[in-house]
C-alpha positions as CSV (number, residue, x, y, z in Angstrom):
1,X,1.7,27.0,-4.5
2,X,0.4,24.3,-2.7
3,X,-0.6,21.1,-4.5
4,X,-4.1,18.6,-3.1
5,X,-4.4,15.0,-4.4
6,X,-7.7,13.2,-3.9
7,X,-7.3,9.7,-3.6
8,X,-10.4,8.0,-4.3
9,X,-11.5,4.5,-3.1
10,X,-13.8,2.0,-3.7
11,X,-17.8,3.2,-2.3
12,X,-17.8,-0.6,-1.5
13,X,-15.1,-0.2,1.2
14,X,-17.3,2.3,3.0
15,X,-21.0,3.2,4.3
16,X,-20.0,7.2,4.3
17,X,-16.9,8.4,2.4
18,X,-14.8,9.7,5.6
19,X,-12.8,12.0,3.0
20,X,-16.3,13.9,3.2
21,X,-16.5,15.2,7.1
22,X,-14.0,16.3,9.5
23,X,-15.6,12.8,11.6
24,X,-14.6,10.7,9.2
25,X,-11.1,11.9,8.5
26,X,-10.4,12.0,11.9
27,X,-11.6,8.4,12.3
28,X,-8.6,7.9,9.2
29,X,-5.8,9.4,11.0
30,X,-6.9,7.9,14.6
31,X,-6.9,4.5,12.9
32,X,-3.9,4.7,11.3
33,X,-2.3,5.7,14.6
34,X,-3.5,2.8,16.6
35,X,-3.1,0.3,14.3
36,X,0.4,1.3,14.1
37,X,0.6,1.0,18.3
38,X,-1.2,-1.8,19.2
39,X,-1.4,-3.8,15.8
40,X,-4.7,-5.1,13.7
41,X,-5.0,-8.3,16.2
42,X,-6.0,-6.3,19.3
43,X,-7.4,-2.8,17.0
44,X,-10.8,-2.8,18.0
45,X,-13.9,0.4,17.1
46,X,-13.7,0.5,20.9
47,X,-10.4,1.4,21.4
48,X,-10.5,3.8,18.5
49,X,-13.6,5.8,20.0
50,X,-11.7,6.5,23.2
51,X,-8.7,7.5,21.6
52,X,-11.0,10.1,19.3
53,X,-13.2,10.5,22.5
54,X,-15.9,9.5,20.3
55,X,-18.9,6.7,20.3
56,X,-18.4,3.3,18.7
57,X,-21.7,3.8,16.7
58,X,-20.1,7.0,15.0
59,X,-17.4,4.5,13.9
60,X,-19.8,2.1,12.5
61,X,-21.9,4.4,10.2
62,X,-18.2,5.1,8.3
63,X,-17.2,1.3,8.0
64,X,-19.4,-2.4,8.6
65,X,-15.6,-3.5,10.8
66,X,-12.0,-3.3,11.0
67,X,-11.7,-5.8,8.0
68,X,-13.2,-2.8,5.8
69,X,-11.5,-0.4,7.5
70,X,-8.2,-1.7,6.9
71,X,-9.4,-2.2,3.2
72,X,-10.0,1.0,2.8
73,X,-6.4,2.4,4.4
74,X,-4.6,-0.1,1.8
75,X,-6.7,0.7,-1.0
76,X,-5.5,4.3,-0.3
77,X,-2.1,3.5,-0.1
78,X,-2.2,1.2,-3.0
79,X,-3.8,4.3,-5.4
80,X,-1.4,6.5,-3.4
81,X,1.3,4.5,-4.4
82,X,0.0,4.4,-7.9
83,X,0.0,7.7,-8.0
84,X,3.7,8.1,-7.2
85,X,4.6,5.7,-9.8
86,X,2.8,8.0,-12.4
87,X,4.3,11.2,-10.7
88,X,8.0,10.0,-10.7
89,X,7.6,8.5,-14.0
90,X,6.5,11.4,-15.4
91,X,7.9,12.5,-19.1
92,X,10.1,8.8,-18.8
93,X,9.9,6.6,-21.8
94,X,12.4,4.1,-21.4
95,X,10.4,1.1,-20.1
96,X,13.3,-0.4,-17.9
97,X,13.9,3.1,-16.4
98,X,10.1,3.2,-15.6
99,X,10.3,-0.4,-13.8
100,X,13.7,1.1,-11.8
101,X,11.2,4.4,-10.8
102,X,8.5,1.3,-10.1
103,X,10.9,-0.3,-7.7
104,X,12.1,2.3,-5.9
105,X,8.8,3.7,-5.4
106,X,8.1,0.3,-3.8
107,X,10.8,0.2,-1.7
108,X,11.0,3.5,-0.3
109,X,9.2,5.7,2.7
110,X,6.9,7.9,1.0
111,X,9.2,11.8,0.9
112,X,7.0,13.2,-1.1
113,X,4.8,15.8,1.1
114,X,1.8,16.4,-0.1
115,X,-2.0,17.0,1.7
116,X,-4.2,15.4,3.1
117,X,-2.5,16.0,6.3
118,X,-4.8,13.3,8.2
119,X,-3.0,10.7,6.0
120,X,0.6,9.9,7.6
121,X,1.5,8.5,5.1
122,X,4.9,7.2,6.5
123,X,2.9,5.4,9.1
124,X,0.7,4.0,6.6
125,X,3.4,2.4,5.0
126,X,4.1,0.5,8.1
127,X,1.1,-0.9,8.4
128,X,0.8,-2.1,4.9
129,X,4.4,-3.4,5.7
130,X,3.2,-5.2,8.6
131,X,-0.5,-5.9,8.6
132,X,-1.5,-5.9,3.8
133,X,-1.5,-9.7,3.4
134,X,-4.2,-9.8,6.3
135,X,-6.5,-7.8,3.8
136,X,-6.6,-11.3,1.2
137,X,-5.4,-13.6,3.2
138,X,-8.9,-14.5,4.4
139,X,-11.3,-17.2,4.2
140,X,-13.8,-14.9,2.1
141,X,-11.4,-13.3,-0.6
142,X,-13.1,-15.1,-3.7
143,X,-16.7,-13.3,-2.5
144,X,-14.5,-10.3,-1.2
145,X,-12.8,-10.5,-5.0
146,X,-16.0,-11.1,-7.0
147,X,-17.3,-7.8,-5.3
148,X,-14.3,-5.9,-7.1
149,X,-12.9,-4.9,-3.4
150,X,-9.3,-5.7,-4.6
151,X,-9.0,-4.1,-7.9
152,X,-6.8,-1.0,-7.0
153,X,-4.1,-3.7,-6.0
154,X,-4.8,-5.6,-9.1
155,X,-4.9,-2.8,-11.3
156,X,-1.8,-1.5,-9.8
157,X,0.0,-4.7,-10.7
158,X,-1.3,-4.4,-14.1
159,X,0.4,-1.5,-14.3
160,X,3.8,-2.6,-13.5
161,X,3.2,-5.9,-15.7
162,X,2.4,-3.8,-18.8
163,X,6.0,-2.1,-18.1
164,X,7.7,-5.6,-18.1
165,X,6.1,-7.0,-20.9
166,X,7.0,-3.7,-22.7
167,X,10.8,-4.4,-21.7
168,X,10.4,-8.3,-23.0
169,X,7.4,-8.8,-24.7
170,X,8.3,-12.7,-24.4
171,X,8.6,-13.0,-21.1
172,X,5.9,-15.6,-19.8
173,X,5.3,-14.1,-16.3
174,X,4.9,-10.1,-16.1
175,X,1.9,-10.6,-13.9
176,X,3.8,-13.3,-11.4
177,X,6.8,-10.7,-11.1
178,X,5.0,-7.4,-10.7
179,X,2.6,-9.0,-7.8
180,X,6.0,-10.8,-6.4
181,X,7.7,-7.1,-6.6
182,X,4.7,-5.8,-4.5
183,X,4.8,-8.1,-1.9
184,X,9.0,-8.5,-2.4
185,X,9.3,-4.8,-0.9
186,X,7.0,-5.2,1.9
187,X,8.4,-8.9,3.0
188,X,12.1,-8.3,2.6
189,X,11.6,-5.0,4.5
190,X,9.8,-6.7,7.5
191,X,12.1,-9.6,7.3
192,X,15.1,-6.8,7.4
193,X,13.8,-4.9,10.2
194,X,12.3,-8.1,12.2
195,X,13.4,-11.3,11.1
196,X,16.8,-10.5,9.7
197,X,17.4,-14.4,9.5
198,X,14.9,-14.6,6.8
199,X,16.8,-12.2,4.3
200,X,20.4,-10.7,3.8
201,X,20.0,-7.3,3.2
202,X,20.3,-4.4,5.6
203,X,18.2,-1.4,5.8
204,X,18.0,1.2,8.6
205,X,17.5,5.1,9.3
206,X,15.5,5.4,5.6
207,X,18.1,4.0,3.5
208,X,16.4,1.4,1.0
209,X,19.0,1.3,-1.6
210,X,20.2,-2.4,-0.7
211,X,16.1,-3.4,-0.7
212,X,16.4,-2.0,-4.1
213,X,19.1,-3.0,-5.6
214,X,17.9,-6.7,-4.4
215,X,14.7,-5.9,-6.2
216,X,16.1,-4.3,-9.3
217,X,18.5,-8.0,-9.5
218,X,15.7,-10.5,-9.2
219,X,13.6,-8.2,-12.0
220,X,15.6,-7.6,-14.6
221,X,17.5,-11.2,-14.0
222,X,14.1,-12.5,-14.6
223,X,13.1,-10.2,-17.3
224,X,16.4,-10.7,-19.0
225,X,17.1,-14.6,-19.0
């Protein structure tokens, strides 16, 4: 039996949902492949039309630029991602083995196969790894924020913070830790695979465990004190 997920994102991300036409999804996977080659820096529409051997003006009636564009590949991951956490947390009560599911989920290369197919979804994970602090790391994020163009990232860290306040209800920073376990997995794994100066653990041919049990040390160290 096979098994479809729709992953919805923001209309305000988008001037035509690309989900809708076989255009606009192959504007998705094209993206996410040349991001992933040359980086966000030198990703241009240009560059992405010859590689579909399409126009730049196709491009431009999906997405106003390559800020929104990338927008709308993290806000995919991040309800993708969401969705995991649901899916592997499925028929789970205890709260601290729901934040363990939550980190691993974080930490490792998406294994779960399921369509769309123009989603890599491994090579997605890469480029929120590498390019998702370029997405609010802008001048503009309070207008960008006011417009509600971040709230699948926030209301994915809501989630996780309503698991650690359910583990210690005292705790005084369940919002501070889940957004720190977000960006925790992505950093150390860049840092691991990059900058290995910046960080001592080790990862390499998939294996995440030491990225999570890292993770899984500062949480419940926190969560515990």
């Amino acid at each position: 039996m096979s098994v479809s997920v729709q992953i919805g994102v923001s209309a305000s991300l988008y001037l035509r949902d690309p989900q809708e036409t076989k255009l606009g999804r192959n504007i998705i996977l094209n993206s996410i492949q040349l991001i992933d080659e040359i980086g966000l820096e030198a990703f241009t529409f240009k560059k992405l039309a010859i590689k579909m051997g399409s126009t730049e003006a196709s491009i431009y009636r999906y997405f106003e630029n390559k800020h929104f564009l990338l927008l709308y590949l993290l806000s995919w991951y991040w309800e993708w991602l969401n969705f995991r956490i649901d899916f592997n947390s499925m028929n789970v009560s205890d709260p601290r083995e729901k934040l363990r599911i939550v980190i691993r989920t974080i930490a490792d290369t998406i294994r779960l196969s399921i369509p769309p197919d123009y989603i890599d979804r491994d090579v997605l994970h890469r480029i929120v790894v590498a390019e998702g602090t370029k997405a609010y790391h802008i001048k503009s994020v309070d207008e960008e924020n006011s417009k509600g163009l971040f709230y699948t990232y926030k209301n994915l860290a809501r989630k996780i913070a309503e698991i650690i306040e359910s583990i210690n209800p005292s705790f005084n920073y369940p919002n501070t830790l889940a957004s720190n376990l977000l960006e925790m997995g992505n950093n150390q794994l860049h840092f691991a695979q990059h900058l290995p100066a910046l960080t001592d653990i080790k990862v390499g041919d998939g294996d995440m465990e030491d990225l999570i049990k890292m993770m899984e040390l500062f949480a419940f160290k926190l969560i515990d004190n």
